[in-house]
Every structure is written in structure tokens, then in C-alpha cells.
C-alpha positions as a printed NumPy array, in Angstrom:
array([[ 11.461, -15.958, -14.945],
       [ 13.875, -14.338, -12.202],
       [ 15.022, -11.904, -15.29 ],
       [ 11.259, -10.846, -16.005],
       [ 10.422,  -9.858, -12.243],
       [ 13.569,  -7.938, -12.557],
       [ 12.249,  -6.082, -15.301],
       [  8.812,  -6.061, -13.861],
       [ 10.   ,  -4.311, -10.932],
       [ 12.193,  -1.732, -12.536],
       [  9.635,  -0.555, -15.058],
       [  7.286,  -0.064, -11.914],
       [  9.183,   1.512, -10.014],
       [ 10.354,   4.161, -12.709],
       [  6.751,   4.487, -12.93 ],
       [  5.975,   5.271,  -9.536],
       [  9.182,   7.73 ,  -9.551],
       [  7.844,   9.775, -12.476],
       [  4.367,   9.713, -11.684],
       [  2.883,   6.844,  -9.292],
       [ -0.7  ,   8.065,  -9.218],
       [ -0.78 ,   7.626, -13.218],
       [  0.659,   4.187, -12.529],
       [ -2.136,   2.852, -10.32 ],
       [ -4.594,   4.086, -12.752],
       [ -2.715,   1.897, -15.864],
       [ -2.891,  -0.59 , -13.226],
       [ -6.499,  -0.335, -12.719],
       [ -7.016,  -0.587, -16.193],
       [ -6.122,  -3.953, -16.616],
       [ -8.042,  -7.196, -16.545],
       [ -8.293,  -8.403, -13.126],
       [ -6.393, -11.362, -12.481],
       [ -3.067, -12.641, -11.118],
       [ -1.062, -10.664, -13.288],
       [ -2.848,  -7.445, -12.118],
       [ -2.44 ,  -8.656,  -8.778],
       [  0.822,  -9.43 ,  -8.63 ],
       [  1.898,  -6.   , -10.735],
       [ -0.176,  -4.257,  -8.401],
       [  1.278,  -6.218,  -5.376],
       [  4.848,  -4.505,  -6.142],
       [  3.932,  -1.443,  -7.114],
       [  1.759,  -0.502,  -4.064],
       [  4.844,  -1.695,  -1.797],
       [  7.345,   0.171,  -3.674],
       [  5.084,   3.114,  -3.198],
       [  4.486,   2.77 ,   0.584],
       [  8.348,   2.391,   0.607],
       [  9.086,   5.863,  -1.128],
       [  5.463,   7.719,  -0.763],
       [  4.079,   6.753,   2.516],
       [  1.426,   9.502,   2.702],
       [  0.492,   9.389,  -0.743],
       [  0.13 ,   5.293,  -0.377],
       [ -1.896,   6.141,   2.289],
       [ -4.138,   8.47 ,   0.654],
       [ -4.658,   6.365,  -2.076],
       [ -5.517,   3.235,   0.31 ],
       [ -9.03 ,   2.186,  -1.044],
       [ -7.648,   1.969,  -4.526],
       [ -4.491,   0.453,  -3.668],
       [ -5.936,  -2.496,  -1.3  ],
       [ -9.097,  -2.766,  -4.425],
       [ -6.335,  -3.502,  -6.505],
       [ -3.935,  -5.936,  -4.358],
       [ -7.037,  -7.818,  -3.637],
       [ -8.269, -10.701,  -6.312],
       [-11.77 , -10.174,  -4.917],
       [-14.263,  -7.837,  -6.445],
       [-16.742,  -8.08 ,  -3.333],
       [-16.818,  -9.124,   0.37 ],
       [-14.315,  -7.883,   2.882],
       [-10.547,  -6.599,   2.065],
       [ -9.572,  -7.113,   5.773],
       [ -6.715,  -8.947,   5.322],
       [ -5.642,  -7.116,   2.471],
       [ -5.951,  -3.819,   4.446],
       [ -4.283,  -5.255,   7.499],
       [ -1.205,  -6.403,   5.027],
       [ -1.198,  -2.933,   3.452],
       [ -1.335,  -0.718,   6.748],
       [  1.359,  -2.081,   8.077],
       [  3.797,  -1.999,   5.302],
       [  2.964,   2.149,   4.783],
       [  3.129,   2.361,   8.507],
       [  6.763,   0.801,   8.956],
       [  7.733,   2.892,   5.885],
       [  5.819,   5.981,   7.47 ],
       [  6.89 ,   5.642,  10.721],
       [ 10.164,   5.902,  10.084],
       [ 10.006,   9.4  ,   7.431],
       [  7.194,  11.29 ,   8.878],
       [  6.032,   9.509,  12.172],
       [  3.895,  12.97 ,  13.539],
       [  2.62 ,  13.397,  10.061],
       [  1.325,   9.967,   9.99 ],
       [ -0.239,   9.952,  13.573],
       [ -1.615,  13.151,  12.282],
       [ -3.261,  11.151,   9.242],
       [ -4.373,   8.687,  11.228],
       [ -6.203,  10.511,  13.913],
       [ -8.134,  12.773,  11.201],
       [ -9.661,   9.357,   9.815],
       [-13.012,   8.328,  10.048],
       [-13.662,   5.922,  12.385],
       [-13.789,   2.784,   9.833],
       [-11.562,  -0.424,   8.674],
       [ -9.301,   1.618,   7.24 ],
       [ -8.927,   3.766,  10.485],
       [ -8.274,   0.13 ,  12.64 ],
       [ -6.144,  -1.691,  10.031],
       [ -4.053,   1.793,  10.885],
       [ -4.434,   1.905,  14.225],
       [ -3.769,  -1.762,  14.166],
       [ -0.416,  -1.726,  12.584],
       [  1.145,   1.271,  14.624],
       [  0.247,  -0.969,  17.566],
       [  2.017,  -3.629,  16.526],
       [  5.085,  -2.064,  15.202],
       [  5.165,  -0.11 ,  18.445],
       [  4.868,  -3.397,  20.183],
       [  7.677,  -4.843,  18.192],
       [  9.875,  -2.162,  18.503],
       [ 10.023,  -1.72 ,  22.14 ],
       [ 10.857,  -6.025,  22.427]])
């Protein structure tokens, strides 16, 4: 099994090198379920990791697809996924992605955001 994630997780991230929007859409394409999910899982973290801003603009999609609910709230799932782009972000671009973040709509997305910069800032300064 170890040997498959391994492969898993270098086909994925070649992927998301070459072209990680076309990834998330092959990854939209499949039938919802654990596999998805956990495919998804790596992917969108690899992309926060080399792509903040781009994981960021493609939030909705990204947190639909890490997510194994089709309805009701992705809370916890956007909490999760703000703060892994913003401790990737924060680090590369931190005035670009205060800049993001303050041209948001004031929304989940916007707190699960605002949300994570708080805590990293809180963490940081411990």
C-alpha cells in the first residue's frame, strides 16, 4: 500500500506542476467517494504548498472536492483548507495574501481566512 501512495502522490504532483487547474478538473470528474477524496485531499495540499494564490482562488472547488458531503456546511473543511494555503502563503507572498484576503467578500470563506492568519499569527509570536 505504502508503494501506491508513493505513486499516488508523484503522479499528482507532476500534475499540479504541469498544469494543476486541469488536475482539479480530472479530479472533479470522478465518482465521489473516498478515493476522490483522498486524491483530492493530496493534491489540494500539494497545491497550497507550491501555488498558494492559485489554491486560494480556486477555494470553493478545492474544499467541494476535499469534502465527502454534497450538501450542508463545508466549515470544517474550509477551516482545514485556509490554514494550510495560509501557512504556505504566508511565508511566499504574505502582502499579496493580506491583499487577497481583504478584497473578499465578507463570507465563510473570508472568516475561515481571517481565521487562520489569526491563528498562525498567534502561534508564531508563542
Amino acid at each position: 500500500m505504502p508503494n501506491l501512495y508513493a505513486f499516488i502522490d508523484t503522479m499528482l504532483q507532476t500534475a499540479a506542476d504541469k498544469d494543476a487547474p486541469a488536475m482539479m478538473k480530472r479530479l472533479q470528474g470522478l465518482k465521489r467517494g473516498g478515493s476522490q477524496q483522498d486524491q483530492s485531499l493530496r493534491f489540494s495540499n500539494y497545491w497550497a504548498r507550491i501555488d498558494p494564490a492559485a489554491a486560494a482562488k480556486n477555494f470553493k472547488d478545492l474544499v467541494y472536492l476535499r469534502n465527502m458531503a454534497d450538501q450542508g456546511s463545508m466549515e470544517f473543511t474550509d477551516n482545514a483548507y485556509a490554514s494550510a494555503i495560509v501557512s504556505s502563503w504566508m511565508h511566499k507572498d504574505e502582502e499579496g495574501m493580506r491583499q487577497f484576503i481583504d478584497e473578499m467578500p465578507s463570507d465563510q470563506k473570508r472568516k475561515a481566512f481571517e481565521s487562520a492568519v489569526e491563528k498562525l499569527s498567534t502561534k508564531n509570536q508563542k
